[in-house]
C-alpha positions as CSV (number, residue, x, y, z in Angstrom):
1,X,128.8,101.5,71.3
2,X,125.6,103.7,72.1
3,X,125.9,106.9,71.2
4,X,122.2,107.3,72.2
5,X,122.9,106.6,76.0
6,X,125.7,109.7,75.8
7,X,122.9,112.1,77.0
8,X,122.0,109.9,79.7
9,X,125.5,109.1,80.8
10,X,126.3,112.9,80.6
11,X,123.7,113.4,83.0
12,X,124.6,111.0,85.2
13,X,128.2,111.7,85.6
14,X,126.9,115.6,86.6
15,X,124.8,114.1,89.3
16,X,127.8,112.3,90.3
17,X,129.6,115.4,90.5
18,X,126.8,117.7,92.8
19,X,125.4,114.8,94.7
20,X,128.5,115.3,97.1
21,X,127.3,119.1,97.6
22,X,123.6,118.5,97.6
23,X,124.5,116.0,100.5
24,X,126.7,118.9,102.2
25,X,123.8,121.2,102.2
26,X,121.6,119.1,103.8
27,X,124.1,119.1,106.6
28,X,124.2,122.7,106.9
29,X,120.3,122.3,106.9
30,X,119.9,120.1,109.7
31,X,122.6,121.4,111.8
32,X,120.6,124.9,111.1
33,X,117.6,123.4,112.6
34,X,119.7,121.9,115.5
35,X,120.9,125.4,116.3
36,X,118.0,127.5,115.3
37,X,115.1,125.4,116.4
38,X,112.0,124.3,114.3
39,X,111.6,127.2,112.6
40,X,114.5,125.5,110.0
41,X,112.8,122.7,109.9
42,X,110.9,122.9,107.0
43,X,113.9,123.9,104.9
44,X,115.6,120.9,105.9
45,X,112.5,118.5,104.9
46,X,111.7,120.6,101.4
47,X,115.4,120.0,100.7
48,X,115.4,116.4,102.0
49,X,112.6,115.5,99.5
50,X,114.0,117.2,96.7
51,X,117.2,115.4,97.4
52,X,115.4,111.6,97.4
53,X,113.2,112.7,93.9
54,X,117.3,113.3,92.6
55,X,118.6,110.4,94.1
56,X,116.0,108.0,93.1
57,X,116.0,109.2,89.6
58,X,119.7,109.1,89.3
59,X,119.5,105.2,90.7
60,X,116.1,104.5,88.1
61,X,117.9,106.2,84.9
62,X,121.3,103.7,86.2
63,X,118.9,100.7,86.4
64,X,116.3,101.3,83.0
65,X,118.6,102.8,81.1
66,X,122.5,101.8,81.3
67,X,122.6,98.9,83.6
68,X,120.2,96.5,80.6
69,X,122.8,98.4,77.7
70,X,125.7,97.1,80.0
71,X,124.4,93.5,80.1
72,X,124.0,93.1,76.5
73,X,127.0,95.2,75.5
74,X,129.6,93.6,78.0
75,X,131.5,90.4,78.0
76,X,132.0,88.5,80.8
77,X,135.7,89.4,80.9
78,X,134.7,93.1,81.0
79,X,132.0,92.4,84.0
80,X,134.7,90.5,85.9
81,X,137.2,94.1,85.4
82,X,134.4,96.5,86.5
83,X,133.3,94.2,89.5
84,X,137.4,94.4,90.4
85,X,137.3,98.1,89.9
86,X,134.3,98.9,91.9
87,X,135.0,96.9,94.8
88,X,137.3,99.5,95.7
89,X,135.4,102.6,94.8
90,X,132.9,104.6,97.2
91,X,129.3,105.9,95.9
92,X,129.8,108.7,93.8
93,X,127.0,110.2,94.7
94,X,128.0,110.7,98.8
95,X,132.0,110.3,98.2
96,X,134.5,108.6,100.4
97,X,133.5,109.8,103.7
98,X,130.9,107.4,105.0
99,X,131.4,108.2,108.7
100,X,130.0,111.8,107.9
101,X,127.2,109.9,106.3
102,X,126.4,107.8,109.0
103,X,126.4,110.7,111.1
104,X,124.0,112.5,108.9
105,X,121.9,109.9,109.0
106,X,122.0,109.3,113.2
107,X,121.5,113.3,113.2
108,X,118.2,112.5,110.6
109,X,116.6,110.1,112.9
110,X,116.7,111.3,115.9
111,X,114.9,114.0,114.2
C-alpha cells in the first residue's frame, strides 16, 4: 500500500476522465479552422500545445511515479492479471474510438 501515491493516482484518474473532452475540443478547433479559415488557426495550435504539456505530464507522472511503485509492489502473478486486463482496454486518455483518432490526426497533418 502507498497511501502517498493517492494524490497522484487521484490526479491521474481525472485526466483520464477530461482527456476524452480535451481531445473533442481540439476537433471542434480544427474543423473551425477548416471552415473559418486561418484566422482559427491559432486557437487550434495554442490549444494543441496545451494539450501535449497535459498529455506528456500525465504519461511522465505514470512513468516516475506509479509505474517504479508498481514494479516493486506487484507480484508476478498480479503483472500477469493486469497485462490480461489491459490487452483488452483502449487509452483512457482518447477512449474507444480510434478511427475518430486517426482521423484527427490525418485532418492534423495535412495541416
Amino acid at each position: 500500500a502507498r497511501p502517498d501515491l493517492l494524490p497522484l493516482i487521484e490526479r491521474l484518474e481525472s485526466d483520464h476522465l477530461c482527456g476524452e473532452s480535451e481531445v473533442r475540443e481540439l476537433q471542434h478547433l480544427l474543423l473551425s479552422w477548416e471552415m473559418l479559415g486561418d484566422a482559427r488557426s491559432e486557437a487550434f495550435r495554442v490549444r494543441v500545445a496545451k494539450y501535449v504539456a497535459f498529455y506528456l505530464e500525465h504519461i511522465r507522472t505514470e512513468e516516475v511515479h506509479i509505474l517504479p511503485a508498481a514494479e516493486d509492489a506487484l507480484s508476478e502473478q498480479e503483472w500477469s492479471e493486469l497485462d490480461a486486463a489491459f490487452a483488452f482496454n483502449e487509452d483512457p486518455l482518447i477512449g474507444g474510438d480510434t478511427a475518430a483518432m486517426n482521423r484527427l490526426f490525418a485532418r492534423v497533418v495535412r495541416h
